[in-house]
N, C-alpha and C positions, 0 to 999 in steps of 0.2 A: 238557785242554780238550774234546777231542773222542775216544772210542773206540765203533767198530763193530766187531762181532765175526759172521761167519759168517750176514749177511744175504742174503737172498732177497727178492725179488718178485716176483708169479705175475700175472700180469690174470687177470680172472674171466671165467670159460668158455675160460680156456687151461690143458692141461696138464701143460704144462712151463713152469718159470719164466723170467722175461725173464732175469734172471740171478741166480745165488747163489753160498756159500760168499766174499762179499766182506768183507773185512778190513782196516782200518788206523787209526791215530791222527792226530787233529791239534794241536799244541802250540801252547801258547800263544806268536803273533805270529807264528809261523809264513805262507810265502806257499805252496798248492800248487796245483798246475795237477791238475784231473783232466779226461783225456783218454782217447781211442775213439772207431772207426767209426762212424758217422751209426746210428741206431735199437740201437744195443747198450743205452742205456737210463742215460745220464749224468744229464740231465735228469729223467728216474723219481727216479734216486736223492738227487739235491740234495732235490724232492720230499719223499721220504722221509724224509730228516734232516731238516727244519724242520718235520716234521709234516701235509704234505697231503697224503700218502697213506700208508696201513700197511702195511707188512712183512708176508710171507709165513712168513718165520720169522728168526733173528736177534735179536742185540742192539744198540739205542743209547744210550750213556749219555754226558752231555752235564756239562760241569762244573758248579763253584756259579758262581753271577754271573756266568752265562753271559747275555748278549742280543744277541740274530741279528739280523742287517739283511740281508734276503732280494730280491737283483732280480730279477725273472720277464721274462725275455725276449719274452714278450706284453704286457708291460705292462699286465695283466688288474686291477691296482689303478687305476688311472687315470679318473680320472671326465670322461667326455666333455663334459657339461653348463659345468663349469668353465673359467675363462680360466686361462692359463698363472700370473700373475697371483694366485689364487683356488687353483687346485688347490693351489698351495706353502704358501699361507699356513692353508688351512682345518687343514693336516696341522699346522699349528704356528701354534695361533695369539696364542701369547704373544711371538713376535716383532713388533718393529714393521716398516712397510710398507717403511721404507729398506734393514733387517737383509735381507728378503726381497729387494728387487730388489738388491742385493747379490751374495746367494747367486745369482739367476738371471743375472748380470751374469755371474757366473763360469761358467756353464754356456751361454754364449752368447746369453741372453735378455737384449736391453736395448730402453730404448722401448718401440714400440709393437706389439713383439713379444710385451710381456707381458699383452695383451689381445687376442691372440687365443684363440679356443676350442680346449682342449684337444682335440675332435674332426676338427680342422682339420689339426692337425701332420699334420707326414710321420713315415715312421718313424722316423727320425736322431731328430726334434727331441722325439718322445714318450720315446726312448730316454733324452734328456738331462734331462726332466724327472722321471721317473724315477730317475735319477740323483742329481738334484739332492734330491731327497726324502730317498734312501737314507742321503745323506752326512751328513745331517743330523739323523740317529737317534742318533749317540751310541753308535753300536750296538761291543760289543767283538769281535764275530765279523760280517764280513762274505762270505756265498755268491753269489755272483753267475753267471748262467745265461747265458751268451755275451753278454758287458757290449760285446763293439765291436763287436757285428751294428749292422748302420744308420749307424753314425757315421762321418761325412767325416776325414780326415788331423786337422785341428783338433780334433774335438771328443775325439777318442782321445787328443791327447795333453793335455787336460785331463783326461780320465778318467785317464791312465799319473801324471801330475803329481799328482794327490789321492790316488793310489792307493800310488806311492811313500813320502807323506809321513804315510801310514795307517800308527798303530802297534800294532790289533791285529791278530788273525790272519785269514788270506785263503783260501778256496775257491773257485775261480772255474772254470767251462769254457769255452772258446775252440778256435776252429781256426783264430785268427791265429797263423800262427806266429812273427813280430817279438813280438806279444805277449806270446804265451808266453815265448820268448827273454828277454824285459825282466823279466818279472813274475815269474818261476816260481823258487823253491828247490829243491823238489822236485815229481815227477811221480807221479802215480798213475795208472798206466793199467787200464782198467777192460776185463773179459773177462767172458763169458757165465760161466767157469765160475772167477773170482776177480778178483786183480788181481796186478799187477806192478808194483814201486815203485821208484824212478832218484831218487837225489839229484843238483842240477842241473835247469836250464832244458833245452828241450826241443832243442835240438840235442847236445846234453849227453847225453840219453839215446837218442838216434840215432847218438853214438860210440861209446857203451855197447854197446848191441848188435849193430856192425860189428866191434867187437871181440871181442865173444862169439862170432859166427858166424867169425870167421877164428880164433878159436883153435879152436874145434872142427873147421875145412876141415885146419889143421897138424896137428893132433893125428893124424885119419883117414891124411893124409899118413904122418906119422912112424910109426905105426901099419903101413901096409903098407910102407913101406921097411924096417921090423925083420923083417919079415916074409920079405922079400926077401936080407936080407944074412946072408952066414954067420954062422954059432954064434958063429964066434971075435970079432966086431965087440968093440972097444975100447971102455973106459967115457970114454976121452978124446973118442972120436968123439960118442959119445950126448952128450956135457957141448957140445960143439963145437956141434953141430945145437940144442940149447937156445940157449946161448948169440947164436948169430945169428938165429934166432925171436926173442927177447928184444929185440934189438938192431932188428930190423926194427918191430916192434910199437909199440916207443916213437919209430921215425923219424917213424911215420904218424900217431903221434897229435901229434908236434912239428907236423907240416905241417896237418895238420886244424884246429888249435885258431888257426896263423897266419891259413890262411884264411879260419876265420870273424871274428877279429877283425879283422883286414881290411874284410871286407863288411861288419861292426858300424860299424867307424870312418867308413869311404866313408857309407855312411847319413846316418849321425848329419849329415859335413860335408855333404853337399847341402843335409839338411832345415833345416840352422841357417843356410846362407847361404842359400839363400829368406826365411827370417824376418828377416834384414839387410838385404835386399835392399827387404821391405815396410816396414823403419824408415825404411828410406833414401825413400820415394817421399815427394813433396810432399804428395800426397791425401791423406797419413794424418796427418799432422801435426796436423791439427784434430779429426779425432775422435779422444780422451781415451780412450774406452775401448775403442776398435780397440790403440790404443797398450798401452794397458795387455794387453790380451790377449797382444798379441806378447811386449810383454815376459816374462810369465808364461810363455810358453809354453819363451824360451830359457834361463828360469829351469830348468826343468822337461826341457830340452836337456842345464844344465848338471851337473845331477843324476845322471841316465841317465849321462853319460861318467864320473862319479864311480862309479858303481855297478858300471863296465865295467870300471873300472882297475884293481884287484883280481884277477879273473881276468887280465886283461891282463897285469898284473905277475909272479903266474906263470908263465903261458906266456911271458916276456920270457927271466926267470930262467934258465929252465931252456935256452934259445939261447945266453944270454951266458957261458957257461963254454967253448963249443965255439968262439964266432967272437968277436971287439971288438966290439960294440955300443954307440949311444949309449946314453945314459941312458933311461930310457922317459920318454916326452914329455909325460904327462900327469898326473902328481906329484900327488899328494893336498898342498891346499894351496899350489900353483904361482901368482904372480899371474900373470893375464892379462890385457892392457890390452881384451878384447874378449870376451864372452861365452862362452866355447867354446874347447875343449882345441885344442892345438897338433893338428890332424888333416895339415894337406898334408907338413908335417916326418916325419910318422909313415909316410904314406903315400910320400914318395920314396926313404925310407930301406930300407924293404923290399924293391923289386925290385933293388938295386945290392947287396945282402946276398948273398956268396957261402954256403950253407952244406952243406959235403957229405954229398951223397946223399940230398940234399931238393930238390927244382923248386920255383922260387917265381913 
C-alpha cells in the first residue's frame, strides 16, 4: 500500500534537516498511529506523502488504486463564503439535498444548523464538516492530521464510530491518548534521526518500553553481581537469578495490562450510562434525531467493547490458570437485554480476586 524508504525534509534556508533516514510500510486496512514531540515534524511528513511538500531526499511509493482522503487540521479546504448546507453539497453535487442533510445529520448538523455560514463555525463544528466531506470520498487510504483537535465528547465518538466501521487503511496523528488506545494497531514513532515501530495501541507501547528499560536496569544488575561473586558461582545459581527475573517480568506485565483494562472498562461504563441516562430524560423523547444520535453513539459504545474483548480475553487467560475465575463477562456474541457489555460484574470481580504477588 504504502513504502517509504530513508526520507528527509530540510526547510529552505535550514541546514540541517527537520528529520531524515525515516522508514516504514503501510498495508493494506491496516490502522497506525504516528506519533512525537510537538515540532519533531509529523505533520511535515503526512504533508509529504500526499504530495504538498517534497522531500529533501528519500523514497515514496505508493500502490495501484491507491486514493487518499487527506484531513488538514486547518481546515485550509473549506470555503468560508459557503453555508454548511452548500460547502457538502458543491463537493458532491450528484447527491440529492436529503442524501446530504443526512450525511450532516450524522455529523451533528440538523436544521437550521445547516445554513449557517461556514465562516461562522467554531472550530469543533468546522472540524466536523470537514469530516463530513472526507468520509465521503470513497477514499481507500484515509491520513488524517489530529482528527479530534476541536471536537466535544460527541462528536469524537462519531468520528471513533465511522472510523471503526472504515475498512480501508488508516494514518492518522493524535495526542489523544484514549484515542490512540481505541484506534491504533500499531505505532510509529517518529525521531529527528528515524523511527521506532510498537505493534499495539499506544499504551501497549509504553509497556514495551518499560519493559525494555528494566531489562536493561537487570541485566546492568546481574552484570555487576558476576562481577562481584567468586569464580566458583554455580550455573544452577545463574539459571536461579534468570529464572525469578523472568518470573518477576511477567507478574508486572500480568498487573499492568489488569489495570488498564480496568480503566478501559470503568470508562467505557460511565460514558454509556450517561447516554442511558439521556434516553431515559423526557425532553428527548421528541426530538427523532437527538434520539437517533444517542442511539448511534451506544451503537458505536457497543463496538469499542467488542473491540476490547480480545485483548481482554487474553489477559483474562493467562490469570485463569493461577486462580478460578469467572468466565469473562463480555463474550463475543453474549445477548444482552441492554446496550453495553456486563461492565459492574467485571468490575466487582476484580478487587475480591486474590492473586499472588500481584496488588490489585
Amino acid at each position: 500500500m504504502l513504502e517509504v524508504r530513508d526520507l528527509a525534509v530540510t526547510f529552505e534556508g535550514k541546514d540541517r534537516p527537520l528529520f531524515e533516514h525515516v522508514g516504514f510500510r503501510l498495508q493494506r486496512g491496516e490502522t497506525v498511529a504516528l506519533i512525537g514531540p510537538n515540532g519533531i515534524g509529523k505533520s511535515t511528513l503526512l504533508q509529504t506523502l500526499v504530495g504538498r511538500r517534497q522531500p529533501s531526499a528519500g523514497t515514496i511509493r505508493w500502490g495501484a488504486n491507491v486514493k487518499i482522503g487527506y484531513y488538514d487540521q486547518e481546515q485550509s479546504d473549506l470555503n468560508g463564503e459557503n453555508t454548511v448546507l452548500e460547502e457538502l453539497w458543491s463537493a458532491y453535487p450528484h447527491m440529492e439535498e436529503t442524501s446530504v442533510r443526512t450525511v450532516l445529520g450524522q455529523f451533528l448538523f440538523s436544521g437550521e444548523d445547516v445554513l449557517k455560514r461556514v465562516s461562522s463555525l467554531s472550530g469543533g463544528e468546522k472540524a466536523r464538516i470537514a469530516l463530513a466531506k472526507l468520509m465521503l470520498q470513497r477514499a481507500n487510504v484515509l491520513i488524517l492530521d489530529e482528527p479530534t483537535n476541536h471536537l466535544d465528547l460527541y462528536s469524537k465518538e462519531v468520528l471513533e464510530a465511522a472510523l471503526i466501521d472504515y475498512e480501508g487503511t488508516l494514518l492518522f496523528i493524535s495526542h489523544d491518548r484514549y484515542f490512540l488506545n481505541k484506534m491504533a494497531e500499531r505505532i510509529v514513532e517518529l525521531k529527528p534521526d528515524g523511527t521506532n515501530h510498537f505493534l499495539g495501541n499506544y499504551d501497549e507501547m509504553l509497556e514495551k518500553k518499560r519493559e525494555t528499560e528494566e531489562s536493561l536496569l537487570e541485566s546492568g544488575e546481574h552484570a555487576n553481581q558476576a562481577a562481584k561473586s567468586p569464580s566458583g558461582q554455580t550455573a544452577g545459581a545463574v539459571m536461579s537469578y534468570e529464572a525469578e527475573k523472568q518470573a518477576k517480568r511477567e507478574e508486572r506485565n500480568r498487573q499492568r495490562k489488569l489495570e488498564q483494562l480496568e480503566q478501559q472498562i470503568a470508562r467505557l461504563e460511565e460514558e454509556t450510562a450517561k447516554l442511558e441516562e439521556q434516553l431515559a430524560d423526557p425532553d428527548v423523547y421528541p426530538d427523532y434525531v437527538k434520539v437517533q444520535q444517542i442511539q448511534t453513539e451506544l451503537e458505536a459504545k457497543k463496538r469499542s467493547c467488542s473491540k476490547r474483548t480480545k485483548p481482554g480475553k487474553r489477559c483474562w487467560s493467562s490469570l485463569s490458570a493461577a486462580v478460578m475465575l469467572p468466565a469473562w463477562p463480555c463474550g463475543e456474541g453474549e445477548p444482552s437485554p441492554r446496550p453495553r457489555c456486563r461492565f459492574r460484574y467485571f468490575r466487582r470481580a476484580i478487587p475480591v480476586v486474590a492473586i499472588p504477588g500481584i496488588a490489585i
